[in-house]
C-alpha positions as CSV (number, residue, x, y, z in Angstrom):
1,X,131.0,90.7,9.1
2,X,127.4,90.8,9.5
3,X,126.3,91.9,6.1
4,X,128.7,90.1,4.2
5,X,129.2,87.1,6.3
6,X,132.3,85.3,7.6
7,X,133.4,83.7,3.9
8,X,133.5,87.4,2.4
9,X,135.0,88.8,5.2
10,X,137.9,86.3,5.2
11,X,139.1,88.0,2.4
12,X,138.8,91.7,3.2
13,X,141.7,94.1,2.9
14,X,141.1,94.9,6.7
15,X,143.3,93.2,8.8
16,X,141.4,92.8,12.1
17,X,138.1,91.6,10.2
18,X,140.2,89.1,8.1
19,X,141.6,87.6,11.4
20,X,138.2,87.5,13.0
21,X,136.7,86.2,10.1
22,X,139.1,83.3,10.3
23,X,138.8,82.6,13.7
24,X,135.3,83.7,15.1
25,X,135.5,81.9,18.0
26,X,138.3,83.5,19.2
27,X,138.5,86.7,17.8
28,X,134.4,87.7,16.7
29,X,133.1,90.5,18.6
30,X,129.3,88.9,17.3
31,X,128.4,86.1,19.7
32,X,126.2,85.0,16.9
33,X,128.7,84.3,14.4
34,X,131.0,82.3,16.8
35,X,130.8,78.8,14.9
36,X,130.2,76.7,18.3
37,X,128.0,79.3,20.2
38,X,125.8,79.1,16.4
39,X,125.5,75.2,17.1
40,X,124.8,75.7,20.9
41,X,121.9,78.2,20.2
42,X,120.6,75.5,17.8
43,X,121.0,72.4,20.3
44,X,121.6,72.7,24.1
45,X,120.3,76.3,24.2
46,X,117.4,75.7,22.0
47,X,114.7,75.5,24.6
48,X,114.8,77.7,27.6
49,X,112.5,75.1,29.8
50,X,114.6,72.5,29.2
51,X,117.7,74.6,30.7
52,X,115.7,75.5,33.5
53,X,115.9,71.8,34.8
54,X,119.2,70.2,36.7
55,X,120.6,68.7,33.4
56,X,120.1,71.5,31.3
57,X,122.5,73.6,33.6
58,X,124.8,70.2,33.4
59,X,124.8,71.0,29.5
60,X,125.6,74.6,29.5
61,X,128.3,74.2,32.5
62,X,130.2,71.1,29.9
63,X,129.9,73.0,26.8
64,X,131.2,76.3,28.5
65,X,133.6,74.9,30.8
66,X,134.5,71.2,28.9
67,X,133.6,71.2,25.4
68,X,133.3,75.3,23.6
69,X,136.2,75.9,21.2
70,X,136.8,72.1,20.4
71,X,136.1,70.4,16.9
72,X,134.0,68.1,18.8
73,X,131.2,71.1,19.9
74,X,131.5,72.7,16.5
75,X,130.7,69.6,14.3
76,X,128.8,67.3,16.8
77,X,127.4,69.0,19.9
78,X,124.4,67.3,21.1
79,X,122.6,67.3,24.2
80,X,123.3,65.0,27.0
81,X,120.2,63.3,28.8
82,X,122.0,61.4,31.3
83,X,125.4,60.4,32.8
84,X,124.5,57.3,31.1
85,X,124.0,58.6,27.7
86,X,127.4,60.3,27.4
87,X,129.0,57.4,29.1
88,X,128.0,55.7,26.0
89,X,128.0,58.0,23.9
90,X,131.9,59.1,24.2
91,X,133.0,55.5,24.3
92,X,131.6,54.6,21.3
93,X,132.3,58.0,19.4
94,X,134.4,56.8,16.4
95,X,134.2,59.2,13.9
96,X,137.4,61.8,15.2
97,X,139.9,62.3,12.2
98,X,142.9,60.6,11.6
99,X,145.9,60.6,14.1
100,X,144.2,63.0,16.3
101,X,143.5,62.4,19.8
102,X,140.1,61.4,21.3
103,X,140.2,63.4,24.3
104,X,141.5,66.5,22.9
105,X,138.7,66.0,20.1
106,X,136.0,66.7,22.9
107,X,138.0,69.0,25.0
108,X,140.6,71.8,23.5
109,X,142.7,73.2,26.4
110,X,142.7,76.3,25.1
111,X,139.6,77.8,24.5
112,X,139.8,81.4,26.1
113,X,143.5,82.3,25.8
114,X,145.0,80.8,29.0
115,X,146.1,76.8,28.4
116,X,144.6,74.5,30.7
117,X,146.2,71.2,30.1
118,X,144.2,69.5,33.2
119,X,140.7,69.9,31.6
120,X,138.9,66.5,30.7
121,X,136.1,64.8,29.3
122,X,135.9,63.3,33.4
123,X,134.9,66.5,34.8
124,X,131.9,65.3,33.0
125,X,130.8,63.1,35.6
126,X,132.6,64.8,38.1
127,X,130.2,67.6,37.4
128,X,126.9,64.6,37.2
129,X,127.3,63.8,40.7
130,X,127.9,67.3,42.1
131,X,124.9,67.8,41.0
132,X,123.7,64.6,42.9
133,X,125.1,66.0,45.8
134,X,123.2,69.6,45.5
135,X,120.1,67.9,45.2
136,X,120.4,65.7,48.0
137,X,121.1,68.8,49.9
138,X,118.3,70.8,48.0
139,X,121.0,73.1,46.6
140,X,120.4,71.6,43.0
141,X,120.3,74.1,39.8
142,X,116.0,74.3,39.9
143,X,116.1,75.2,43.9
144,X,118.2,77.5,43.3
145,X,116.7,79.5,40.6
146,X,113.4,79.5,42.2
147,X,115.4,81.9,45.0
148,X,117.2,83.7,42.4
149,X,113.8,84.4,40.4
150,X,113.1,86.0,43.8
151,X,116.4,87.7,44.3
152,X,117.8,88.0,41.1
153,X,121.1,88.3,43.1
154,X,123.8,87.4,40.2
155,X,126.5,87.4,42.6
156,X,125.1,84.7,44.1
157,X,124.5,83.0,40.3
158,X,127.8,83.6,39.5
159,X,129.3,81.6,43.0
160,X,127.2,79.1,42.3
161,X,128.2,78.4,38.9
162,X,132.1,78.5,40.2
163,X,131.4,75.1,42.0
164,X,131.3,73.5,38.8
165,X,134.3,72.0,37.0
166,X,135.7,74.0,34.2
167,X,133.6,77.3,35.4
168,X,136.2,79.5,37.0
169,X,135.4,83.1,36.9
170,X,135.6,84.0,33.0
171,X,133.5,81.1,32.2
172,X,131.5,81.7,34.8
173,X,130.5,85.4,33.6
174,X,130.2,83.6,29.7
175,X,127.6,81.1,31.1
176,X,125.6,83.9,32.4
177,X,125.9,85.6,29.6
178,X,124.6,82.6,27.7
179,X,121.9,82.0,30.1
180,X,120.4,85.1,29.5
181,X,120.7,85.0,25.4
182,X,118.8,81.3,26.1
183,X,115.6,83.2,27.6
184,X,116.5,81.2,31.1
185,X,117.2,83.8,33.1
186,X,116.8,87.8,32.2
187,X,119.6,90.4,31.4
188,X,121.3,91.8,34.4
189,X,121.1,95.8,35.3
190,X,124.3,97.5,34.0
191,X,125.6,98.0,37.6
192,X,125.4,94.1,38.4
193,X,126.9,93.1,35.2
194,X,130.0,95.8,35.6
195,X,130.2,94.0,39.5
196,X,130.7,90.9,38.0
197,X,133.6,92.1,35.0
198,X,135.4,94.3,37.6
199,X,135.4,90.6,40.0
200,X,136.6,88.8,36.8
201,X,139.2,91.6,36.1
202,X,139.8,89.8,32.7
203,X,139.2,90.1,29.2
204,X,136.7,93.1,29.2
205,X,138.5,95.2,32.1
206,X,141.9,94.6,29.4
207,X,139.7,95.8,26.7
208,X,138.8,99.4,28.4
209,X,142.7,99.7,29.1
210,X,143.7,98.9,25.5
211,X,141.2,101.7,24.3
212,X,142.8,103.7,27.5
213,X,139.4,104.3,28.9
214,X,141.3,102.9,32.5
215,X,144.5,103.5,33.4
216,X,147.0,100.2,32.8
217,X,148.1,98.3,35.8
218,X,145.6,96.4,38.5
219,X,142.5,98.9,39.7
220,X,142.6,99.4,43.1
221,X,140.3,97.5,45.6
222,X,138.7,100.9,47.0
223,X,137.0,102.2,43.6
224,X,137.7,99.3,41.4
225,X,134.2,98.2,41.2
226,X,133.0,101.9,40.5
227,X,135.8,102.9,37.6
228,X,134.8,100.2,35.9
229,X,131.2,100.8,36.0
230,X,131.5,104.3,35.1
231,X,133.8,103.4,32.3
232,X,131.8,100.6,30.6
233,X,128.4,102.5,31.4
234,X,130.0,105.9,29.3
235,X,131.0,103.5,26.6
236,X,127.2,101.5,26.4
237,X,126.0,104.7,26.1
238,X,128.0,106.5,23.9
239,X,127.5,103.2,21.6
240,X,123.6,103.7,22.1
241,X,123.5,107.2,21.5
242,X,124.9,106.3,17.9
243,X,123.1,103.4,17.0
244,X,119.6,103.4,16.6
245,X,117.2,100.3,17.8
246,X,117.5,98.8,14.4
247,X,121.4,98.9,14.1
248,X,122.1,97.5,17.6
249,X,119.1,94.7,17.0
250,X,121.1,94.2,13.7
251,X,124.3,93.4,15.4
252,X,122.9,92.0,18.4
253,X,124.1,95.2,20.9
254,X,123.3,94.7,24.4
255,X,126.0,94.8,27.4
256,X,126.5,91.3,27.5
257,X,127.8,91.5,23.5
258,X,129.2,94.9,25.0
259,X,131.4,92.9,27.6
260,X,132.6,90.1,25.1
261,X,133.7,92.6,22.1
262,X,136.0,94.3,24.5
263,X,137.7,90.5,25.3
264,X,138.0,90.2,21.9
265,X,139.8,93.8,20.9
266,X,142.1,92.9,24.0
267,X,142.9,90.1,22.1
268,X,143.0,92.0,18.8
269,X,145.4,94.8,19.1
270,X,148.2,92.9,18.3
271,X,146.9,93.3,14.9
């Protein structure tokens, strides 16, 4: 898919790159050929200052939680100064297709594999004056990362993203993961980043059971946290003891592309 591209690949004889081909959102195990992650890197996630301030984290918590999988962030994505600006902007937005509906234009309720029917283009604002409220309480997005610069405790990132609307704890762990491909903040130790999968217990924990690297059925609470560590840790490095610097720069390898190709073969063994 890299070589060739997405067009090419459509057509391939091979099954499971044909179907990611034609759905790279949803199926790519290449975070940079996901259509609306391309147009995020190239607008909200452009300029890693900018997301270090209290509406740039407003940006990246709508497009991962609100807007990612919708026509609306593949064609149109912009970024959002103010509560203002998309107050306007969305009333006056006019140029949705035919007989489809507005609000599902902006927001698909199904971006991740689990239907959501209550998300909305409200949770906009609702997420606006959260953020109000945080910085009247000096819990805002830029007092906060001046501690976690400190601590670089993503534990604590990842709770504080949850208090967001739309973040729950998949999107959660898929804003980090963002976060640190934006240059914002840098890429978590192996042992932190297998914490926060085995807490999600989602796509990437189904992944190392589909390739029976963990046994099927829920891990236990006692050594949960540690079987998945030492399964995804044997897997990153059996992947970098075969692929040279240049192949995994190539492909983009690191564990946070690690962590969403197994989502995405959980989702693809049907085929």
């Amino acid at each position: 898919m890299i070589s060739q591209g997405l067009p090419a690949s459509r057509n391939s004889s091979n099954i499971l790159l044909s179907a990611a081909a034609h759905r790279p959102d949803f199926y790519s195990p290449f975070r940079q050929l996901a259509p609306t992650l391309v147009r995020a890197l190239t607008t909200i996630y452009s300029d890693s200052s900018r997301l270090k301030t209290n509406i740039g984290l407003l940006n990246a918590v709508c497009f991962r939680g609100l807007f990612y999988g919708s026509q609306w962030a593949q064609l149109n994505l912009r970024w959002i100064d103010s509560l203002e600006d998309w107050t306007t902007y969305f009333s006056s937005f006019s140029r949705i297709p035919h007989g489809a509906n507005k609000e599902r234009y902006f927001i698909s309720v199904n971006p991740y594999g689990t239907p959501n029917s209550r998300r909305s283009t409200q949770w906009v604002a609702d997420n606006f004056r959260l953020m109000e409220d945080l910085e009247a309480e000096d819990e805002d997005w830029t007092s906060f990362l001046s501690t976690f610069e400190e601590s670089q405790n993503y534990q604590d990132l990842f709770l504080y993203l949850k208090r967001f609307k739309g973040i729950g704890q998949l999107t959660a762990l898929l804003l980090i993961g963002d976060l640190v491909a934006a240059g914002v903040i840098p890429e978590p130790g192996i042992q932190d980043w297998c914490q926060l999968i085995s807490s999600v217990s989602k796509g990437a924990v189904a992944g190392l059971k589909k390739l029976s690297l963990l046994p099927p059925g829920p891990l236990s609470t006692s050594d949960g946290n540690k079987r998945v560590y030492e399964t995804f840790s044997g897997l990153h490095s059996a992947i970098t003891g075969q692929w040279d610097a240049a192949k995994q720069t190539q492909v983009g390898y690191n564990i946070i592309m690690l962590e969403h190709a197994l989502c995405k073969y959980s989702r693809m063994v049907k085929y």
